[in-house]
NUVO-726809 format. One record per residue (C-alpha): x, y, z. Coordinates in steps of 0.5 Angstrom, whole numbers. Layout:
BEGIN
[[X, Y, Z]]
...
***
This chain:
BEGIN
[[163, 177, -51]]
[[157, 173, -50]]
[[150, 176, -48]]
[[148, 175, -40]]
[[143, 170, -40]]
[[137, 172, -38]]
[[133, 170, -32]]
[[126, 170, -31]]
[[120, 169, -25]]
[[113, 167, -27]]
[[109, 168, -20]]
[[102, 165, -20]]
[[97, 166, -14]]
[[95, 158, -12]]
[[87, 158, -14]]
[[87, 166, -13]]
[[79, 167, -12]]
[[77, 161, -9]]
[[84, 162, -3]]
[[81, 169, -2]]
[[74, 167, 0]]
[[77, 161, 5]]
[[83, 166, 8]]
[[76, 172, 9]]
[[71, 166, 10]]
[[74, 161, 16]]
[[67, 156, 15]]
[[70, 155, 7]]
[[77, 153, 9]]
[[78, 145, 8]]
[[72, 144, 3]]
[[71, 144, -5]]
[[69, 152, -6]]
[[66, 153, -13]]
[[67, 161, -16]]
[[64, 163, -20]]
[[56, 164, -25]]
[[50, 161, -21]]
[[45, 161, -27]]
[[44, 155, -32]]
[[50, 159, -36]]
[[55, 160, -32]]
[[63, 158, -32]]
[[67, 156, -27]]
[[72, 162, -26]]
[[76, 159, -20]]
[[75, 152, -15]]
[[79, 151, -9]]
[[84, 145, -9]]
[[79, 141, -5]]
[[74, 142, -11]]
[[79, 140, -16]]
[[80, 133, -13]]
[[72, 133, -16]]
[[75, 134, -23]]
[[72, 141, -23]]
[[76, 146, -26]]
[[76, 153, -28]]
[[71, 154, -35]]
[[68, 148, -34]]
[[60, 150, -33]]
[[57, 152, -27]]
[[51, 145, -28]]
[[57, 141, -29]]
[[61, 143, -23]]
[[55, 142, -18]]
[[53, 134, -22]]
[[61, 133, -21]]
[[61, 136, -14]]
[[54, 137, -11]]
[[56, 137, -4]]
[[60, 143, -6]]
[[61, 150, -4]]
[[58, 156, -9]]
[[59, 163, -9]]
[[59, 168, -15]]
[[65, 172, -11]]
[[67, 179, -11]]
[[71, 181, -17]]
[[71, 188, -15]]
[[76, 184, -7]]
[[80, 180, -11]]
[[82, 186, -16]]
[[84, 190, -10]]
[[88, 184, -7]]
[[90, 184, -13]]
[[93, 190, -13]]
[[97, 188, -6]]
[[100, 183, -9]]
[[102, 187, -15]]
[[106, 192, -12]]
[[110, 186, -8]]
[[112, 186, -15]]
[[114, 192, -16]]
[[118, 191, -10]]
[[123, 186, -13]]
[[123, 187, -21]]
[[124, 193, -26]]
[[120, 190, -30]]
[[115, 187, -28]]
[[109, 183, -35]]
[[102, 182, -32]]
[[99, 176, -35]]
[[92, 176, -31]]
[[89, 179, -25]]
[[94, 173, -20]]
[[100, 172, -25]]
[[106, 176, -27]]
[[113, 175, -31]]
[[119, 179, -26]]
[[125, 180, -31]]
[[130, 178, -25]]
[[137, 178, -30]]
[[142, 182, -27]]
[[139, 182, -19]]
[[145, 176, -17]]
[[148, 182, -13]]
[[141, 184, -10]]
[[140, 176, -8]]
[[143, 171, -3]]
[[140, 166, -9]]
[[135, 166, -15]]
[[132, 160, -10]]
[[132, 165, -3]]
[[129, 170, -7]]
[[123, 168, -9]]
[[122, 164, -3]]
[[122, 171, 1]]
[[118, 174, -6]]
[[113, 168, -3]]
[[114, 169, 4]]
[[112, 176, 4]]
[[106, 176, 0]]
[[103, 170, 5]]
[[105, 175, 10]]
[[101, 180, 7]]
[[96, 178, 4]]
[[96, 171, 7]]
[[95, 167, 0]]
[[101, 163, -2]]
[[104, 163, -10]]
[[107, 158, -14]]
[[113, 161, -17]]
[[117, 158, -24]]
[[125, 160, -25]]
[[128, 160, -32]]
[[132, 163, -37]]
[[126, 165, -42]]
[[118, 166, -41]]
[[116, 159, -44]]
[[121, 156, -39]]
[[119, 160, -33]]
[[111, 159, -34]]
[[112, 152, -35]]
[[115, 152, -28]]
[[112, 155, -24]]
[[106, 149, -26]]
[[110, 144, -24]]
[[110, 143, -17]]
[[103, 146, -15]]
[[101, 149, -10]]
[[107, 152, -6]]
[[111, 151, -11]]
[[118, 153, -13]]
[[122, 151, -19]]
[[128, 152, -23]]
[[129, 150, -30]]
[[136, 151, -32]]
[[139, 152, -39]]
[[144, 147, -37]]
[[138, 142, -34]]
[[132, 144, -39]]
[[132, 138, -43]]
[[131, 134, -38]]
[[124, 136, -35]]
[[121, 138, -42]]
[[123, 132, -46]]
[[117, 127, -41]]
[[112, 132, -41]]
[[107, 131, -44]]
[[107, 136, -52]]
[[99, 139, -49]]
[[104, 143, -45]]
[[107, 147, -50]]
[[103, 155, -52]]
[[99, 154, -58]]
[[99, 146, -58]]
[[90, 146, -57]]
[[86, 140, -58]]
[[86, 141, -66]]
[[94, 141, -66]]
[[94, 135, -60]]
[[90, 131, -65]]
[[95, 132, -71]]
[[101, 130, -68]]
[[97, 124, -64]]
[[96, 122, -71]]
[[104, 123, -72]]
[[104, 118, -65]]
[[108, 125, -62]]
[[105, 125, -56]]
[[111, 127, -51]]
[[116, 133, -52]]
[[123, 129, -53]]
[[119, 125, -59]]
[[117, 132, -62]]
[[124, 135, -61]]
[[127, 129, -65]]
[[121, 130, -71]]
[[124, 132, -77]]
[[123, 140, -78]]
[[120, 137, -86]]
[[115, 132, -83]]
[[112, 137, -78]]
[[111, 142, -83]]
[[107, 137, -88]]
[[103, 136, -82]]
[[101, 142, -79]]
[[105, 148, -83]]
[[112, 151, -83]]
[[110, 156, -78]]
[[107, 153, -72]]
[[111, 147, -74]]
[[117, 152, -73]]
[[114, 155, -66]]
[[113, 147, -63]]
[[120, 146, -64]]
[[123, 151, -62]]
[[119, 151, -55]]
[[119, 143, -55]]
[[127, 146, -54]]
[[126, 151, -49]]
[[128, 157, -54]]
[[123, 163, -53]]
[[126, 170, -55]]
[[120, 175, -52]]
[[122, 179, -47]]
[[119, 181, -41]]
[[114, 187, -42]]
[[110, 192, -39]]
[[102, 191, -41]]
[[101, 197, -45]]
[[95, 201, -41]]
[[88, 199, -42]]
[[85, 202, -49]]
[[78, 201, -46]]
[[75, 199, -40]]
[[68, 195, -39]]
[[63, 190, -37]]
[[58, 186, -40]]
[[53, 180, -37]]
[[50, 174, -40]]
[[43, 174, -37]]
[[40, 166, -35]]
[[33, 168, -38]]
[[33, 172, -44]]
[[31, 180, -43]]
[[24, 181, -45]]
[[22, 188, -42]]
[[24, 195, -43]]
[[25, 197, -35]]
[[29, 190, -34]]
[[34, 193, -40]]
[[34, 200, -37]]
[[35, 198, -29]]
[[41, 193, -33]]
[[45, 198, -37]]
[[43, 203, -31]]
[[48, 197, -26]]
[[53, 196, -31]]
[[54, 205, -32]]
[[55, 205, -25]]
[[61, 199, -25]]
[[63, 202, -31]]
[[64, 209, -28]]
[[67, 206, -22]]
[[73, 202, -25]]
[[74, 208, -30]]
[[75, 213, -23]]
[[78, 207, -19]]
[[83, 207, -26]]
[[84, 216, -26]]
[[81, 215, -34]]
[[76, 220, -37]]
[[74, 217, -44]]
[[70, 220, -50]]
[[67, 214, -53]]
[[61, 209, -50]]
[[60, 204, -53]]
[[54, 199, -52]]
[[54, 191, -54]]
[[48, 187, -55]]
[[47, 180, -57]]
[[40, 177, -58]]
[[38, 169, -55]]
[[40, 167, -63]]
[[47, 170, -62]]
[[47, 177, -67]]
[[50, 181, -64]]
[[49, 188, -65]]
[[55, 194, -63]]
[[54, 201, -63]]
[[59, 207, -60]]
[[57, 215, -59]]
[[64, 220, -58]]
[[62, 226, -53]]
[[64, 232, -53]]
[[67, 232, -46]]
[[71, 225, -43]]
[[66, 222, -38]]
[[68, 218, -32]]
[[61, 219, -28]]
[[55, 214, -29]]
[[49, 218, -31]]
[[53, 221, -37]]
[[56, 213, -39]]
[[48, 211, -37]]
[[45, 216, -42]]
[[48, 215, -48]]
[[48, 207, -47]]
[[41, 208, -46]]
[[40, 213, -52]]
[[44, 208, -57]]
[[40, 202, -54]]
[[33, 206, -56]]
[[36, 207, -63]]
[[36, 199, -65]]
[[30, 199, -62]]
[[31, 191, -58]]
[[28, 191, -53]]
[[26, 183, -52]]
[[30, 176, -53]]
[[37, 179, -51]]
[[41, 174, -48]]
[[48, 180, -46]]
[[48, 187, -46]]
[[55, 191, -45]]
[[58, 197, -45]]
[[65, 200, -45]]
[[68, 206, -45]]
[[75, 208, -48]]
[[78, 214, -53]]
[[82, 216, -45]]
[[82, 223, -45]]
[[90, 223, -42]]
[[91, 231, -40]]
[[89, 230, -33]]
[[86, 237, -33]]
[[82, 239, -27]]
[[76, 243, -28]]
[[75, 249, -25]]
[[67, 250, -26]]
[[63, 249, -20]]
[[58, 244, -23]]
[[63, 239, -25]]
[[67, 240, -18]]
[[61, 238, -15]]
[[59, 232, -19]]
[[68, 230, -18]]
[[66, 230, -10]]
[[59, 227, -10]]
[[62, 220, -13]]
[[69, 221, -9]]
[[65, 220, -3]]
[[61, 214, -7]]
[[68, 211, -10]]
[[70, 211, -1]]
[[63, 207, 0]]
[[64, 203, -5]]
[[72, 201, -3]]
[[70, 200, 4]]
[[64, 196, 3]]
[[65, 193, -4]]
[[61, 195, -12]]
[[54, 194, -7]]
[[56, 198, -2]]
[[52, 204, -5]]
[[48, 204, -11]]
[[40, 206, -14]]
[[35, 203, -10]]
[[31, 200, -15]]
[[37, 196, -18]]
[[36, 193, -11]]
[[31, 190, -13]]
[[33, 188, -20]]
[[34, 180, -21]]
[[41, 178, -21]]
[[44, 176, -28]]
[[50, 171, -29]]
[[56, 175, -31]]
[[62, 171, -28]]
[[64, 179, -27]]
[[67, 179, -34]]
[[71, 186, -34]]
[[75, 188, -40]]
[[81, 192, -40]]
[[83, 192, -48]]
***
């Protein structure tokens, strides 16, 4: 009896921070938009099509992206708005698979193999999938359709914004053969360059390549990997992310840091974000682990393990504080960050009436924050506080 052929979904929202800001801002529909850090340091994290046709592009840097799109529209976004729509959009989601793999904040793999009789169609399926996440949220996804990871991925790419494409295992030979070998996983410039040098630049050319050929160039490994993708063979199995072993935020500052008061108003903000998306998460953690790099790129980490899990600023904000004093750098600091992680999973409440209290005060600041955004409350001198390019890097490990 043969196996079920599996059938997998790769969902990816269509340029997703830069959509957001033209559905929430009318002034912005139609025009190049540009997400991301403002400072001469900072990277483009999404632009809108409009922009794209500039030849701007996620990563790109911010001075690049204004010399290649001046007449442009810049903003630093809200990271904290688009991880709330990105839990809408994920709880669609979860709606239409069981198992469901985020790959980032606005992409997902839905493993759909045994739904047939749940569907009209694997194509009426994800046109309704698309449907009500545009209904929902008002945002538009691509979505890719295969028997495997890779294929889907690929498919979903293939047609966007607004696409919908299925690759079958009957047809997949058909698509992949023309493309071009930089669209398999794992194929970055060094490799591209190794088998440009071997005069492969399609897919089909590097399906035919002799295994001993490839492996002379580049490996028995990889040279394995390319030809296995190059015919549409990709095994992984959809899975669910593991929960995050930490949860942090750093910035990278335009000017280098070069006073003690900038260092404690930064690492006071970065406490208070940090404590919030441990609250927003339910996490309490024993570790706080602080991370600074100097304007030459040493860069230094120091970690302290509380006796009691934490999820509140003040106590994130004075440990970071203590370990930051004990390096004894106060000047030419390039990026602070700090993180938090040894979750403490009990779920215990605490009955002391000190603690309660503290768990109400930052209930009633997390509903401020959610209605209002990160700013929407916070110390009064941060206010003042200059505002450093971070591109919002938040990590989830």
């Amino acid at each position: 009896m043969s196996m079920r052929q599996r059938l997998i979904m790769h969902v990816d929202m269509d340029a997703f921070f830069a959509s957001i800001e033209q559905r929430d801002h009318e002034e912005y529909r139609g025009k190049p938009l540009i997400v991301g850090g403002l400072s001469g340091r900072g990277v483009v994290s999404t632009c809108s099509y409009e922009a794209r046709r500039f030849g701007v592009h996620s990563a790109m840097p911010i001075v690049r992206a204004k010399r290649l799109c001046p007449q442009g529209i810049f903003v630093e976004g809200d990271y904290a708005h688009y991880r709330a729509v990105s839990d809408e959009i994920f709880a669609i989601f979860s709606r239409y698979a069981p198992v469901v793999e985020p790959l980032s904040i606005d992409e997902a793999f839905l493993d759909i193999t045994g739904m047939e009789l749940l569907m009209e169609s694997p194509r009426a399926y994800a046109e309704k999938l698309k449907a009500e996440i545009r209904e929902k949220t008002g945002l538009v996804a691509s979505v890719g359709i295969a028997p495997n990871k890779f294929l889907a991925k690929l498919a979903s790419d293939l047609e966007k914004p607004d696409g919908l494409v299925i690759i079958t295992e009957e047809g997949k030979q058909a698509v992949l053969d023309p493309l071009p070998v930089g669209r398999i996983w794992g194929v970055g410039e060094k490799t591209a360059a190794r088998l440009e040098a071997l005069r492969i630049r399609t897919i089909g050319q590097l399906r035919r390549t002799p295994r001993e050929k490839l492996v002379r160039s580049l490996g028995a490994h990889m040279a394995d990997h390319l030809l296995a993708l190059a015919s549409g063979i990709d095994a992984r199995p959809v899975a669910p992310r593991e929960a995050a072993k930490s949860i942090g935020k750093e910035v990278t500052f335009p000017a280098d840091i070069e006073s003690v008061e900038e260092v404690e108003r930064v690492l006071l903000d970065l406490s208070e974000k940090v404590g919030y998306r441990l609250r927003r998460k339910g996490c309490k953690g024993r570790t706080i682990q602080l991370k600074l790099r100097l304007g030459d790129f040493r860069t230094y980490t120091r970690s302290r393990t509380l006796a009691e899990a934490t999820c509140y600023d003040r106590d994130i904000y004075e440990t970071a504080l203590a370990l930051c004093r004990a390096l004894g750098v106060h000047q030419g600091i390039r990026l602070l960050g700090i993180s938090v992680s040894g979750f403490d999973t009990s779920g215990a409440i605490s009955l002391f009436h000190e603690e309660v209290r503290k768990e109400n005060l930052y209930a009633a600041i997390d509903s401020i924050k959610k209605r209002f955004g990160e700013q929407g409350i916070t110390k009064a001198h941060l206010l003042k506080r200059e505002r450093a390019d971070d591109g919002d890097k938040e990590d989830e490990v």
